[in-house]
KOLVEX-149248 format. One line per field, with one value per residue (C-alpha): x, y, z; residue number from 1. Coordinates in pm, whole numbers, plus 50000, padded with zeros to 5 digits. Example, Ala and Ser with C-alpha at 12.3 -4.5 7.8 and 13.67 -1.06 7.14 Angstrom:
# residues 2
xx <- [51230	51367];
yy <- [49550	49894];
zz <- [50780	50714];
i <- [1	2];
END
This chain:
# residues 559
xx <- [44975	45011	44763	44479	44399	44032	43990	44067	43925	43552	43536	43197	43129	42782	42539	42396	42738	42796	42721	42553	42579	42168	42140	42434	42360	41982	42071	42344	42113	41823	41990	42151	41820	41632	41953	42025	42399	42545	42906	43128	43076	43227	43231	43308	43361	43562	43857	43714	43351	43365	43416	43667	43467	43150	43370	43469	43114	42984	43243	43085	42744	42809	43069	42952	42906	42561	42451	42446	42255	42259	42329	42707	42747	43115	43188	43276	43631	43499	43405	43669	43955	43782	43777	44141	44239	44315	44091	44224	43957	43882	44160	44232	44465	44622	44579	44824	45120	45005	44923	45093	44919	45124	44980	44639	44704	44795	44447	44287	44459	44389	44036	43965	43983	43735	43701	43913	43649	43427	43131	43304	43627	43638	43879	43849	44065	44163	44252	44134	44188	44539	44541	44725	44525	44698	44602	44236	44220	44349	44040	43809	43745	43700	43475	43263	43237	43331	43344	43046	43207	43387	43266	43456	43469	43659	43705	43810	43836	43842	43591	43641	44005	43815	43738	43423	43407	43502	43240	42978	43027	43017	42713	42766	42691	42866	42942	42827	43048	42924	42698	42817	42559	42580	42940	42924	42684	42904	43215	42989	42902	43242	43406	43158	43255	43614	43554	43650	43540	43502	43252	42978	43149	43499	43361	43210	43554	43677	43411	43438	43818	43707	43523	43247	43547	43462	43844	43981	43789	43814	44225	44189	44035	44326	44544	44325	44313	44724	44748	44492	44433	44067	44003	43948	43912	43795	44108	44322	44100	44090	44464	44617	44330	44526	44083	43966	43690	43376	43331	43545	43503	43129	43267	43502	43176	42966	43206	43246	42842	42895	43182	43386	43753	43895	43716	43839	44250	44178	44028	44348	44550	44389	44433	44827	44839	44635	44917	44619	44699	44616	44518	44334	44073	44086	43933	43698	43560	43458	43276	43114	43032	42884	42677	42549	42478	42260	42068	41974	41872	41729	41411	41541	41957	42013	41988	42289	42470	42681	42590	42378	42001	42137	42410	42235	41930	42220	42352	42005	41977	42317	42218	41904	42153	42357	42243	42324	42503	42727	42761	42854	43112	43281	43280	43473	43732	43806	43790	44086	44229	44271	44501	44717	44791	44976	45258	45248	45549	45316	45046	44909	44957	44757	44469	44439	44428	44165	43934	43930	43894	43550	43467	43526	43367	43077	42723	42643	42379	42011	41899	41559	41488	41623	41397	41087	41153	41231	40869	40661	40886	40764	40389	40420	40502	40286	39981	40053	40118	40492	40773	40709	40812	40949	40834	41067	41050	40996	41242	41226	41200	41499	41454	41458	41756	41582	41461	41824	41899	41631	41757	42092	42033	41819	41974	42165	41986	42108	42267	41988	42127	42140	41828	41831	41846	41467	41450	41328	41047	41084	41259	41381	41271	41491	41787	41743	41754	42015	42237	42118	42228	42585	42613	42382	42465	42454	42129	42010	42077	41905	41631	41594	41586	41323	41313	41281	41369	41396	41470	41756	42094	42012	41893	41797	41777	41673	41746	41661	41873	42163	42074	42346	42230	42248	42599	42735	42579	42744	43043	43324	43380	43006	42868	43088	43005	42620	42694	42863	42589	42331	42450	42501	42129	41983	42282	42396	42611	42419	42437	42333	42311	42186	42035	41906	41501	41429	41182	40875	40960	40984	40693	40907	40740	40751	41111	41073	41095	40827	40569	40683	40628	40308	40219	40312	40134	39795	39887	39953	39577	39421	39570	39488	39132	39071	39236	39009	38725	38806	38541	38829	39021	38673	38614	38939	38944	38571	38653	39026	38915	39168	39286	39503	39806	39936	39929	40218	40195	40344	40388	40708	40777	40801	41004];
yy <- [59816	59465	59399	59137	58908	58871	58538	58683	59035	58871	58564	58524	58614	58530	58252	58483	58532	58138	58099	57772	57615	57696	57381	57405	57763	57696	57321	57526	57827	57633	57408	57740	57895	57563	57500	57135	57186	56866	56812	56715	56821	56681	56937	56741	56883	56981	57261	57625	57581	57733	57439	57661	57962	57766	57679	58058	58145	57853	57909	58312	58217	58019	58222	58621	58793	58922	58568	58254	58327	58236	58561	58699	59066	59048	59360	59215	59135	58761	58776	59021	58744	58481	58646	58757	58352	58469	58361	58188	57995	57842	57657	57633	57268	57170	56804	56735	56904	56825	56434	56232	56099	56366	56620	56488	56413	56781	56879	56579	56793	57156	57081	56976	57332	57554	57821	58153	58444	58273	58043	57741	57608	57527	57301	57283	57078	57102	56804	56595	56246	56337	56234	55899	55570	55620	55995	55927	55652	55921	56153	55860	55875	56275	56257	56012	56188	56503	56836	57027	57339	57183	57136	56956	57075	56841	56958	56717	56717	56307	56150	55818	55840	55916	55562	55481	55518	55888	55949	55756	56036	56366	56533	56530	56810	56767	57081	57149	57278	57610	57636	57834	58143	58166	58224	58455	58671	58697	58770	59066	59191	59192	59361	59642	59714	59725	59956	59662	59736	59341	59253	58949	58759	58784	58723	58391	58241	58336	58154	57855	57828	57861	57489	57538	57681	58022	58045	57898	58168	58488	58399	58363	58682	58864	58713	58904	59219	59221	59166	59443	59690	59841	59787	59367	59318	58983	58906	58961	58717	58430	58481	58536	58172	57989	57896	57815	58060	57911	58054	57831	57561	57576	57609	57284	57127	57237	57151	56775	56742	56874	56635	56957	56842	57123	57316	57151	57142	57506	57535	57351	57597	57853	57684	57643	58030	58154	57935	57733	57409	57110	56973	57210	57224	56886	56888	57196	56984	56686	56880	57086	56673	56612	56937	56832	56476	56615	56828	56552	56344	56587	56841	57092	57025	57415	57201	57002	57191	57520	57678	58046	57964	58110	57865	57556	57621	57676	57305	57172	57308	57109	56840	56741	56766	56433	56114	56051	55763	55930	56255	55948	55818	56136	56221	55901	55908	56295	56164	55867	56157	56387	56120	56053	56444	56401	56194	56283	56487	56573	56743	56908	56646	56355	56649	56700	56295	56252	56483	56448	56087	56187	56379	56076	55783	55662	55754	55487	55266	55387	55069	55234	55279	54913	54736	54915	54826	54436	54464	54556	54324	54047	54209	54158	53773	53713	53867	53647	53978	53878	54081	54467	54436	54724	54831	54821	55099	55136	55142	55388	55328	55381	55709	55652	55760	56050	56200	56192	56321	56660	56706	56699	56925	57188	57550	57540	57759	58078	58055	58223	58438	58262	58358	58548	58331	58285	58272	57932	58042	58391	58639	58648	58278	58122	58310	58156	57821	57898	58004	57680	57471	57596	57691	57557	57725	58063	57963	57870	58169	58380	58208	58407	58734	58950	59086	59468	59638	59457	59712	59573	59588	59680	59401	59471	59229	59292	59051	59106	59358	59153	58849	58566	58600	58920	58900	58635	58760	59073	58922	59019	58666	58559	58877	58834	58511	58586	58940	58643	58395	58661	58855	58509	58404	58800	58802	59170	59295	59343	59529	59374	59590	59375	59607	59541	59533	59680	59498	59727	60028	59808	59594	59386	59110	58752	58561	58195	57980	58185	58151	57767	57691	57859	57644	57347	57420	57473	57150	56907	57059	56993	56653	56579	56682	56460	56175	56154	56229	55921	55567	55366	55546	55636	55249	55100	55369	55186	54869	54905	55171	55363	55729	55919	56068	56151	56224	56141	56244	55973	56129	56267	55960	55793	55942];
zz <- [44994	44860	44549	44646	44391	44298	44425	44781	44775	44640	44895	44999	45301	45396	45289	44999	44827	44760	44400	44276	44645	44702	44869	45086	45189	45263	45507	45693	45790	45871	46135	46275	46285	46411	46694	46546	46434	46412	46554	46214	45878	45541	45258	44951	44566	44284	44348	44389	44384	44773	45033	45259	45207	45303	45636	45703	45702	45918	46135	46172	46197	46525	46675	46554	46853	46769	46881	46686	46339	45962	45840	46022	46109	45953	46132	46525	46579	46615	46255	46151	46280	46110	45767	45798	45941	46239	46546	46799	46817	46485	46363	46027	45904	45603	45554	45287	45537	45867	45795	46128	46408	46612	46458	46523	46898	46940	46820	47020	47322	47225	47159	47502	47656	47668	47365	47451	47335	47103	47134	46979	46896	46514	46369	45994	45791	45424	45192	45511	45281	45305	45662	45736	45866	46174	46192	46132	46372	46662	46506	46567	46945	46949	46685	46821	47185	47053	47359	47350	47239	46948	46595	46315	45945	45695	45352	45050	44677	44687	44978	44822	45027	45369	45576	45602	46022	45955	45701	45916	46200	45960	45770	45462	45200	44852	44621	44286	44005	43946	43577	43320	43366	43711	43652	43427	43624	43926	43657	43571	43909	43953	43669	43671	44028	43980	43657	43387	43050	42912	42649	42752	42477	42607	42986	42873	42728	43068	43263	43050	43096	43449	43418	43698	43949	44041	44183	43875	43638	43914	43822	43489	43465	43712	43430	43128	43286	43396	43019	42916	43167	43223	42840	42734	42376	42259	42053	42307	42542	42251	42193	42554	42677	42346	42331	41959	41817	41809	41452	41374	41526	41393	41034	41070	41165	40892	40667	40812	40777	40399	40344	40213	40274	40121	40409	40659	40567	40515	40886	41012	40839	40980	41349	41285	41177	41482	41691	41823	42002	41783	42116	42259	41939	41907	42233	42169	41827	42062	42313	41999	41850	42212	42208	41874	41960	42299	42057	41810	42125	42377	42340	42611	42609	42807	43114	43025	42786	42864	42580	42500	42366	41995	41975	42058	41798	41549	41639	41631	41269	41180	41398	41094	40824	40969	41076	41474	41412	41186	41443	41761	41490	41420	41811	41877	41622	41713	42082	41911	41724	42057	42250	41926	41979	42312	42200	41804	41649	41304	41510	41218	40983	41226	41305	40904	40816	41083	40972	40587	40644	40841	40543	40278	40493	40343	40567	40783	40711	40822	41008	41099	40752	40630	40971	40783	40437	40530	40789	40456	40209	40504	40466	40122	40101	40378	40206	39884	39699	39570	39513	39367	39021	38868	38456	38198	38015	37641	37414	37169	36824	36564	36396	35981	35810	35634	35943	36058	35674	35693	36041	35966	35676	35872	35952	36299	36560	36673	37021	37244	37528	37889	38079	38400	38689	38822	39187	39311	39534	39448	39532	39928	40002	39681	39792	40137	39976	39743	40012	40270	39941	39943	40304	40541	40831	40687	40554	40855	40976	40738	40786	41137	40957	40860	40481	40535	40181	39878	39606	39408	39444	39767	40028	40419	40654	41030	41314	41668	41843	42056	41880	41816	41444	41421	41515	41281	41003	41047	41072	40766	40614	40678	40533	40190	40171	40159	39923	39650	39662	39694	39362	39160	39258	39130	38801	38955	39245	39598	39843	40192	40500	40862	41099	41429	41520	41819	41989	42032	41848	41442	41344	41114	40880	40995	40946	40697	40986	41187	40914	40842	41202	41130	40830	41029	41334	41152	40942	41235	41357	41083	41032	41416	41353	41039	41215	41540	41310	41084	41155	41206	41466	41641	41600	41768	42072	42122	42121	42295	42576	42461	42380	42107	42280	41930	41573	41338	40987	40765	40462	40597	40732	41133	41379];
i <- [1	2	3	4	5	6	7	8	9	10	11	12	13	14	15	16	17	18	19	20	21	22	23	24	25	26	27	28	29	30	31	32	33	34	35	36	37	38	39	40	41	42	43	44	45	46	47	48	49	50	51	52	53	54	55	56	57	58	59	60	61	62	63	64	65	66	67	68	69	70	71	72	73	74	75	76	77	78	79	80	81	82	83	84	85	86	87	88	89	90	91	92	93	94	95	96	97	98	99	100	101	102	103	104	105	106	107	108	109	110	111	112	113	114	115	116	117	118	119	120	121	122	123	124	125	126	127	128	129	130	131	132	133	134	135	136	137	138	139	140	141	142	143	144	145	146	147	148	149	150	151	152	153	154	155	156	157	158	159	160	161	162	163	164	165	166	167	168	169	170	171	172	173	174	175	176	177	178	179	180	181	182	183	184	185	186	187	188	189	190	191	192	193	194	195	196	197	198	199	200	201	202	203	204	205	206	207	208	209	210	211	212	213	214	215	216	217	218	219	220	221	222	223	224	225	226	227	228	229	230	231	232	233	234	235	236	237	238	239	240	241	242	243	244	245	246	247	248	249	250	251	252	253	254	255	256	257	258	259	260	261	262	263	264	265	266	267	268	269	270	271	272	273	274	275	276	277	278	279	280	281	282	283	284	285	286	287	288	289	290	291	292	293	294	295	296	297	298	299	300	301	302	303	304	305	306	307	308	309	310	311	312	313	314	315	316	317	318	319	320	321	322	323	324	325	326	327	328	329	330	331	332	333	334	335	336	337	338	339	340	341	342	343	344	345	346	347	348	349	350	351	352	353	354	355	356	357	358	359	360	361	362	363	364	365	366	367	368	369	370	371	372	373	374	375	376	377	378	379	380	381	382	383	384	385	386	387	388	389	390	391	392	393	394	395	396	397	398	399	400	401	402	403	404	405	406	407	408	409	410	411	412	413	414	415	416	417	418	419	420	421	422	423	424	425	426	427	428	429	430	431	432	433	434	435	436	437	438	439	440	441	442	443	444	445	446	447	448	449	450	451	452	453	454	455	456	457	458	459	460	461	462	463	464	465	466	467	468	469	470	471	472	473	474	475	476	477	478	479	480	481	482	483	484	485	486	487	488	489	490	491	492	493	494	495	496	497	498	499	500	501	502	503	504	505	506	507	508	509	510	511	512	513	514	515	516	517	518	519	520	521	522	523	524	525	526	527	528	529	530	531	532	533	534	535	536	537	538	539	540	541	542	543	544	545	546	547	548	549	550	551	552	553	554	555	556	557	558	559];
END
């Protein structure tokens, strides 16, 4: 028996099975069920986000032979035909191959008898904008006095190719690229039924490579598991998809918000040993710059961005450490840098200039900051109170030559011993801010963690169990990295071990940023409190009508 890819062996085949087409699968039923099914249809989308399959199942609803119904037995020999393409009644097309007027005429004739065994005869054309003019002006006429026991279902990747007199005749319903999550989910139903052993990690590169096609990312994963069988490591998924880890990729972009060339020529180095694409990561950096960017702008970006939850609090930690205007420059010259790729024969070379001249232009200037410093310089003159003059300061006297004589002439000191560093803080918090002050992102994720055992040289940290954290810090490089700066900050080697928390079963302590949210919270309360309490603010709410919507604390300045 001939293998069956995965694209064809999981085609939906009701309603329920269309993934991320809700809206679709809900209008379709409920005109079968309410007996108002309109004559000519116009699926419209991106490639493999399940127009035909939407088509096949229409097509089953109004021809099963359990009566017409939103939910197809699949087990008749009217829907068994229609699965396997082969009804004689539904007629399947290929637009881009059968585009003359003849061919159309021979429908226009077909379609005027009577259905052989089924309810209705179905014509359903793929790629319909590949039609000619002529051809869709010999569809016109059937279309608009269309038989009674014919319905019309045009699919197209392009409707801005259709005329307008065809789309004015059709209902149309246009396809959503699948999210990232949804796809993912359906990967997962599927490789645990076909016994594939494939890590959630590895199954997400695969459903991003997929780009919101569920066809597109069922063959890229027929592709992973021809190259490695029932057991998928994650290597062999970065390396066989030529995708960039996002390790990396987040360590390129720390190191462009620290300014750290030598970071960044090493991250290219690393790219051209891996056999990356210069190309391809350029590519992956921009849509990492465009993540970032969302998060600095947006309160909620999971809506828009295809990212996990752990990731995209990671990027809003980076995202404070860089001004957005600086973040939108860097995403335009990478975006420059990307299309000097395609025709460059020093790949490396133009990928390496590009980014250590991010890391060496000067910040740009913060024109919220310079608008408030010219409003209260205008305050200033307006008031009559002048410039702010800034106090010399004193200059100190010249010491007497004798002084310089008995000083001179005093025994040296003995060389004291360096003292032990002292941990700014103490203890757990300084080395947090230690390590956020020579890597930030490894600082921020510490900051996550829960101190569980502090009894030097040994150092345990607990992160939720499955976390993203948890992960990364456990990772080789990322874990020696925190062991150096860890045993510099104490003056003695450490040991660190990360162990998960299991939710329920460990009552760990509170991480930093748990009890600075804390802190914060009861702060902004407080400050709230004293603020509608105050005569003044009481005063103007009087005499304006109005009310507070909010407090802003200015001693850390506006937002």
């Amino acid at each position: 028996m001939s293998y069956l890819v995965l694209a064809r062996k999981w085609r939906p085949q009701t309603f329920a099975d269309l993934v991320g087409q809700e809206h679709v699968s809900r209008t379709l039923a409920n005109a079968i069920q309410a007996g108002r099914v309109h004559h000519a249809f116009l699926f419209t989308g991106a490639r493999g986000v399940g127009k035909t399959s939407a088509a096949r199942i229409f097509a089953k609803a109004l021809n099963c032979e359990t009566g017409t119904t939103a939910t197809p037995c699949n087990v008749c020999p009217s829907c068994k035909e229609i699965t396997a393409g082969q009804s004689v009644d539904v007629f399947e097309i290929d637009g881009a191959s059968n585009t003359g007027v003849d061919d159309v005429r021979e429908l226009r004739e077909n379609i005027r008898y009577l259905p052989s065994r089924s309810r209705f005869k179905i014509i359903i054309i793929d790629e319909v904008h590949m039609l000619s003019i002529n051809a869709f002006n010999a569809l016109l006429k059937t279309l608009e006095e269309p038989p009674d026991h014919a319905k019309f279902i045009f699919a197209t990747t392009e409707p801005h190719k259709i005329p307008v007199t065809i789309l004015s005749r059709c209902q149309r319903f246009d396809f959503r690229k699948i999210p990232l999550p949804k796809v993912t989910a359906r990967l997962r139903e599927i490789v645990d039924a076909e016994g594939i052993r494939i890590s959630d990690r590895a199954l997400g590169l695969v459903a991003r490579r997929g780009e919101g096609s569920m066809r597109d990312a069922l063959s890229t994963l027929d592709q992973v598991i021809a190259f490695c069988g029932d057991e998928v490591a994650d290597d062999d998924v970065q390396g066989l998809l030529g995708m960039v880890d996002r390790r990396l990729l987040l360590d390129v972009l720390e190191a462009l918000i620290e300014r750290d060339s030598r970071r960044v020529l090493d991250a290219v180095r690393r790219v051209d040993d891996l056999g990356h694409s210069f190309r391809q990561f350029c590519q992956e950096l921009v849509d990492l710059c465009r993540a970032l960017i969302l998060c600095q702008v947006l309160e909620d970006p999971s809506d828009i961005l295809s990212l996990s939850g752990d990731e995209i609090i990671l990027l809003q930690r980076l995202g404070k450490e860089i001004a957005a205007e600086d973040a939108q420059r860097a995403m335009t010259l990478l975006m420059k840098t990307e299309g000097e790729l395609v025709a460059s024969s020093f790949p490396r070379l133009t990928m390496e200039m590009a980014l250590v001249r991010l890391t060496t232009l000067p910040p740009s200037r913060d024109l919220a900051g310079l608008v408030r410093k010219l409003d209260e310089l205008e305050r200033r003159l307006s008031s009559g109170g002048g410039l702010p003059v800034s106090t010399p300061k004193p200059t100190p006297a010249p010491r007497s030559p004798s002084v310089g004589v008995r000083e001179a002439e005093a025994p040296p000191k003995k060389a004291e011993a360096p003292a032990a560093p002292v941990a700014d803080g103490g203890g757990w918090p300084g080395l947090v801010v230690q390590v956020r002050s020579r890597r930030p992102m490894v600082g921020s994720l510490l900051e996550h963690g829960s101190l569980l055992r502090q009894e030097l040289p040994l150092l345990e940290i607990g992160f939720p169990a499955g976390s993203f954290h948890l992960e990364q810090l456990r990772d080789s490089e990322t874990l020696a990295v925190l062991t150096e700066i860890a045993g510099e900050y104490y003056g003695q080697p450490v040991t660190i071990r990360v162990v998960p928390i299991e939710q329920g079963r460990h009552q760990a302590p509170p991480s930093l940023l748990e009890e600075r949210q804390a802190k914060e919270t009861d702060r902004r309360k407080r400050l709230r409190e004293d603020a509608l309490a105050h005569p003044m603010v009481q005063t103007a709410v009087k005499v304006f009508s109005g009310e507070i919507r909010d407090v802003l604390p200015i001693d850390k300045g506006f937002v």
